[in-house]
N, C-alpha and C positions, 0 to 999 in steps of 0.2 A: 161774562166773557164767553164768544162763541168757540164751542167745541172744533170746530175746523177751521179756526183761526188763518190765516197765512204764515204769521208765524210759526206753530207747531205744524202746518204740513214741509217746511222745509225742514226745519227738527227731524222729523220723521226720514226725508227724502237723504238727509243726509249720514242717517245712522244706516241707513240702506245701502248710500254708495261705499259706506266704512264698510259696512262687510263684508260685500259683496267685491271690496280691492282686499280685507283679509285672505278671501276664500280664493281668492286667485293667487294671490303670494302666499298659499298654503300650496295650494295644487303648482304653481310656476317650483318652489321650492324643492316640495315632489318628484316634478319629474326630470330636475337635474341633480339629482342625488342620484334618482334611479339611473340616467345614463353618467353620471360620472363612474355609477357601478359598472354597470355595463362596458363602458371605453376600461376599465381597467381591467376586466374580466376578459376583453377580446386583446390587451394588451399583454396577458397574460397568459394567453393561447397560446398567442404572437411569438410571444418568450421561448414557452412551454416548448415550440415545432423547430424556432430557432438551434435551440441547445440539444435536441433530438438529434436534427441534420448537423450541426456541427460536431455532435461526437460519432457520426457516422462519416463525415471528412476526416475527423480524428483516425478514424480505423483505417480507412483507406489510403494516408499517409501514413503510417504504423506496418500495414500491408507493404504498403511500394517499395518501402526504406528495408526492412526484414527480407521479401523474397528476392531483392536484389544483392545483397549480402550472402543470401543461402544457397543462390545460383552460381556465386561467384567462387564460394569455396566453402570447403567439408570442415573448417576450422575455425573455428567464433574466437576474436581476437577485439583487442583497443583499437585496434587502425583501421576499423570497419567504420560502413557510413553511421551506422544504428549506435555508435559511441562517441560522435560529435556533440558537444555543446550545446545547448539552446537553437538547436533548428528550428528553422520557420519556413513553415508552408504557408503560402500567399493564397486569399480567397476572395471571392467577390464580397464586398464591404466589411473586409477583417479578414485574421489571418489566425492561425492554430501554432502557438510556440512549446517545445516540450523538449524532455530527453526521456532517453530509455535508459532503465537498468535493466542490467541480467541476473534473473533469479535462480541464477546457477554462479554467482560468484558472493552468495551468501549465505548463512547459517538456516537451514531449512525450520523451524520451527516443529512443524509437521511430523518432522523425522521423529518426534519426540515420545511419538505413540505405538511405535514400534517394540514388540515383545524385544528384552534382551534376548542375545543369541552368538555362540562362538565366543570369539576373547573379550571379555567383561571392559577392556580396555578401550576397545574399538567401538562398545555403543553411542548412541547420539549423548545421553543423557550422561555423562562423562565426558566426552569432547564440549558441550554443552558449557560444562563445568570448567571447563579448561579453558574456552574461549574468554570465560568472564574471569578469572583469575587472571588470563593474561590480558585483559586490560584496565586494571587493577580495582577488581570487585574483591572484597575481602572471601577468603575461603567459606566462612559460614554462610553468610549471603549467598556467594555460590551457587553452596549446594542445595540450599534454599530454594533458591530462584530456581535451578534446574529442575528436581526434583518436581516441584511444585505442576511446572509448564507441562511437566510430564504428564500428570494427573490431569492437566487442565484440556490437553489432548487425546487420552488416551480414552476409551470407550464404556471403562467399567468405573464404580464407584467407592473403590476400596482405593485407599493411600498403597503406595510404593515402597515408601520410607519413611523411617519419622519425620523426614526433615520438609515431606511432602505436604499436600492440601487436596482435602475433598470438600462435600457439600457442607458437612459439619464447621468447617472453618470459616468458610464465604457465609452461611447460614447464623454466623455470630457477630457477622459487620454489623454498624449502626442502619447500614443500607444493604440491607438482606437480599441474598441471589446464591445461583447456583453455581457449581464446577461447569464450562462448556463439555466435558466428557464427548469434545467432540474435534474435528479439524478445526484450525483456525483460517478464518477467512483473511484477513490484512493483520499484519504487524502488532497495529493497535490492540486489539485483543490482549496482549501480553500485559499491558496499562492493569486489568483487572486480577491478574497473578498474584497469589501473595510475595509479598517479599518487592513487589516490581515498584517504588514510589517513580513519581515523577522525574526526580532527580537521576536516579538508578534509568532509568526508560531512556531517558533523551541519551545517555551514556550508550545504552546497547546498541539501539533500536538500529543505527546504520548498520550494523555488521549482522542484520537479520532480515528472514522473510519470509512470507508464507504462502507455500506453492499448495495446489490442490492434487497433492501426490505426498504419500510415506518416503518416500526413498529419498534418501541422502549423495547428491553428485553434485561437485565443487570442477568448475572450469576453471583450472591453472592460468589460463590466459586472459583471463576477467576480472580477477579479484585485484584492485588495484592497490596502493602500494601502501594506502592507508588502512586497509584491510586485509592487514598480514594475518591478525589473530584469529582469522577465518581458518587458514592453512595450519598456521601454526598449533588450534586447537587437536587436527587430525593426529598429528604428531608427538605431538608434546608428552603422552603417559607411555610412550616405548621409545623416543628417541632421545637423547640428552643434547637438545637443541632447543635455545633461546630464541622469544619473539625476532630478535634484532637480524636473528640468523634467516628466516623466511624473509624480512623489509630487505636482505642483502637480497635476496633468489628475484625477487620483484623486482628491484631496482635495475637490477642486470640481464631481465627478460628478453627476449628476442623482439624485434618489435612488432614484428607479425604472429609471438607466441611461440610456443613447441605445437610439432607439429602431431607428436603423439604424447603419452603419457609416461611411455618408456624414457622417451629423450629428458624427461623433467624429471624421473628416479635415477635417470645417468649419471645427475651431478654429484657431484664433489661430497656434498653435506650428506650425501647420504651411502655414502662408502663404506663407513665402517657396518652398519644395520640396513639391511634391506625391509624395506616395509612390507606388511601381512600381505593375505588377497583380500582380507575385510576393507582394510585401509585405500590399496591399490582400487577395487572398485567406485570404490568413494570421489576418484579424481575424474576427469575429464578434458576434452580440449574443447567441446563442443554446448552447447545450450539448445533447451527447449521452450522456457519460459522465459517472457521478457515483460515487463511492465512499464509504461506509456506514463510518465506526470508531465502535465504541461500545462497552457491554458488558452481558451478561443475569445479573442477581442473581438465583437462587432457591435457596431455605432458607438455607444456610450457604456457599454457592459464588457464585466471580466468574468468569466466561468472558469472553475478550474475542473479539468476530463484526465480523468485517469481512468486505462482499457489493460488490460491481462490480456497478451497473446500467448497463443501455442504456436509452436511450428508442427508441422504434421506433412513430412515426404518434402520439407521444403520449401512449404507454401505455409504462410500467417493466419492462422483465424482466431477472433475476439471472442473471449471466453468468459469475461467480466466489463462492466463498462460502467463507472461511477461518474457522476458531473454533481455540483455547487458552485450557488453564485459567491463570488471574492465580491464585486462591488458594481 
């Protein structure tokens, strides 16, 4: 048989064209993986600059709604635009829906880290304690949780109290870490306190906050009527006055608020005891921190943008700005 058959040059010719269509739907393969990478990498930019500018439409509707408010009056109250429901700011292909809280109509966390000082009764880390009693945390737990938060904010690393927590105790969980020995940035934080379970947390957590300031100032005309035990914790270890007694004071609010602090120690319930100047500082008609949860729909995505503003002479500036995609 001859070597160059016709036969075996087609043989040949055609293990040729097999490889030569492998080597091609290797390299065709290739280079749409590599731009399917790429289209998702520039989709991702895309995202990235999206969620950027829309938490900077966030601020600027956060801005407009606050300095229009603060222009209008020296009194932060319910009946302002910055305490409506689910507003919606409209935008070119999607829209930013949110509410504000006032982070002056809840338990400051922060406060926590404050040397005691003056009447032992008036510190945070005892109103603290009162809060959570009066929405019915057993006493131990309490002092626990109080205690503890106290340590968890406060700068050095020595316990408070026995009923406290330092490195030593976080240092013996299954999942080992340290005391924050520092402010607390959001709420959440508290989730890692001893004593705080899950259960316990979703219980507190509305009637708490955490401002980037020590000082403790509660606006009388903020705290809404589910969050008596905000008030009522100020109170509670020198007045002989019941949660149900501040849900009356709220209920019966002015609707545009008191316009001073005076006119809310005028009433009735507090006739017989006039409150300290520790306590009285403690109150407010007015707010500085306000925080933004909402969320920015465009095209097919849900981001959820939450901003921490200050007021400062009147005027709103963004002082935290967090965003995550929902879906």
């Amino acid at each position: 048989m001859m070597l160059n058959s016709p036969q075996k040059q087609r043989g040949i010719a055609l293990i040729t064209v097999l490889m030569i269509l492998a080597i091609m739907v290797t390299i065709a393969s290739t280079m749409t993986g590599r731009l399917t990478l790429s289209l998702k990498r520039t989709e991702g930019l895309i995202f990235s600059q999206s969620v950027y500018w829309y938490g900077q439409a966030a601020g600027d509707f956060g801005r407009m709604v606050l300095n229009q408010d603060f222009a209008d009056s020296d009194v932060v109250s319910l009946d302002q635009n910055w305490a409506l429901p689910e507003m919606v700011f409209p935008l070119e292909n999607g829209s930013i829906t949110g509410e504000f809280k006032d982070l002056r109509s809840c338990f400051n966390l922060n406060a926590l880290g404050v040397k005691d000082k003056g009447t032992i009764r008036a510190t945070p880390v005892t109103q603290f304690q009162a809060l959570l009693e009066g929405i019915g945390i057993n006493d131990y737990a309490a002092e626990m949780i109080a205690e503890s938060a106290r340590d968890w904010v406060d700068k050095d690393d020595q316990s408070n109290a026995a009923q406290g927590a330092e490195d030593s105790i976080y240092q013996a969980r299954s999942v080992p870490h340290l005391a924050g020995n520092n402010l607390m940035v959001d709420v959440s934080e508290l989730r890692a306190v001893q004593g705080v379970g899950q259960k316990v947390y979703d219980r507190i957590a509305p009637y708490l906050c955490a401002i980037p300031t020590v000082d403790q100032k509660i606006n009388i005309n903020t705290v809404k009527v589910e969050q008596a035990a905000v008030l009522y914790a100020l109170f509670e270890r020198d007045f002989n006055l019941a949660l149900s007694d501040f849900t009356k004071v709220l209920e019966d609010r002015p609707v545009s608020g008191w316009n001073n602090v005076d006119d809310f120690l005028a009433l009735s319930i507090f006739s017989e005891s006039k409150p300290s100047a520790e306590i009285k500082a403690q109150l407010s008609v007015s707010s500085e921190y306000f925080q933004l949860n909402g969320k920015a729909e465009f095209e097919d995505r849900i981001i959820a943008v939450q901003l921490l503003f200050q007021m400062d002479e009147k005027k709103a500036k963004v002082i935290r700005y967090q965003s995550g995609g929902l879906k």
